[in-house]
N, C-alpha and C positions, 0 to 999 in steps of 0.2 A: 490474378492479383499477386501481385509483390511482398515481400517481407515490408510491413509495420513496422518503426523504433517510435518507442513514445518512454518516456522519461515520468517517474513520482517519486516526491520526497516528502517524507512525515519523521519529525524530530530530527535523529541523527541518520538515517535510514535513506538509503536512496534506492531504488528499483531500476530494472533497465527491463520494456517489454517488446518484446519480439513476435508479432501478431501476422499470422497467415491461416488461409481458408486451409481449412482440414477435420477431423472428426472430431475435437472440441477434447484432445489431450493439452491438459496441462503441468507443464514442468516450470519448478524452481530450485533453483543452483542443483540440474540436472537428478534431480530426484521429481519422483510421481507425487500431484497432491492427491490424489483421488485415493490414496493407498497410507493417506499420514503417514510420509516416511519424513519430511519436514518439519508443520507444523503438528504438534505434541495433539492439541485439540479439535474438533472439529467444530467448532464457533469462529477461529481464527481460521481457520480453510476458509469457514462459507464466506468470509468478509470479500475474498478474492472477488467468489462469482455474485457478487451482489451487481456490479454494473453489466452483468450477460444474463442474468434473469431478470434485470429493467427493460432492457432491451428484445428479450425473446430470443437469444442468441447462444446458447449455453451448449447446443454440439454444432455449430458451427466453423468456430476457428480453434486451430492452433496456438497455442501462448507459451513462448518460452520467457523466462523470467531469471535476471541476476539479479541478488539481491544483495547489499553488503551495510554495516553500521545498524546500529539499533536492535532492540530487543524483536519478540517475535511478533507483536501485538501493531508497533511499528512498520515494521516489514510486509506484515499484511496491508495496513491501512495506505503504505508509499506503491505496492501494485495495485492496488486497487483502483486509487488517482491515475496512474499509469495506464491501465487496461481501460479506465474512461476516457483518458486522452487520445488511446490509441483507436478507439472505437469511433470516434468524433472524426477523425480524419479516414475512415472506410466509409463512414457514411453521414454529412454532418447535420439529416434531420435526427440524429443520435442526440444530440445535444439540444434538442427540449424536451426531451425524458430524463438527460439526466445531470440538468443543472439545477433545475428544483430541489432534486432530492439530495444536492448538495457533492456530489461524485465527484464532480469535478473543482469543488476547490480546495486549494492546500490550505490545509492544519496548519497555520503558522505558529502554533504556541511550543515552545522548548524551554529544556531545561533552566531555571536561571542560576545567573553562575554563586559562586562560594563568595563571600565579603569577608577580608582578611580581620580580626578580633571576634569572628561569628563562627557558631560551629556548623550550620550549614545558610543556605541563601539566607533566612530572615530569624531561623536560633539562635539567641545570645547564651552564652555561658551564663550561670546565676550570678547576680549580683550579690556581693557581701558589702554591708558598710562597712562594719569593722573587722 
């Protein structure tokens, strides 16, 4: 089996994942997750391996991960979509496990933007009559 590229983005966050048969090491922006040297918590780690425990596939492969933009919460949620994409194309009865549970589609909701007289999207400064 060949190197995987499968692509996730949630908010501003883009992922890039790099999926090959191996003993189920996962790296992001070349650090260990297994070891939180990345992410701070271990709630945002498990978010990763949620599409390789739908699957049954959790020491399986290999997954290298770039990740850039967006907070960490982000970041989790844009490789996650990514490592379900990439899994969809190793094997694509992968994909009626885990489009139910919604893996595979992108978050389109982002931030909305500032409206100029506003102090942020939909806060007005207070009103004075006089």
């Amino acid at each position: 089996m060949d190197i995987i590229n499968a692509v996730g983005r949630r908010k501003s966050a883009v992922a890039r994942i790099y999926l090959s048969q191996g003993s189920g090491a996962i790296k992001i922006n070349k650090k260990d997750i297994s070891a939180e040297q990345y992410f701070s918590s271990a709630m945002i780690a498990n978010i990763i391996k949620q599409p390789l425990q739908q699957t049954d596939t959790l020491g399986k492969y290999d997954i290298t991960i770039t990740v850039q933009g967006g907070g960490f919460r982000g970041q989790a949620e844009a490789a996650r979509l990514g490592i379900a994409r990439a899994l969809c194309i190793v094997d694509p009865e992968y994909r009626a496990l885990l489009k139910p549970v919604g893996y595979l589609t992108r978050d389109p909701r982002v931030v909305e933007r500032k409206k100029y007289g506003h102090k942020k999207a939909r806060k007005s400064f207070q009103f004075s009559k006089r």
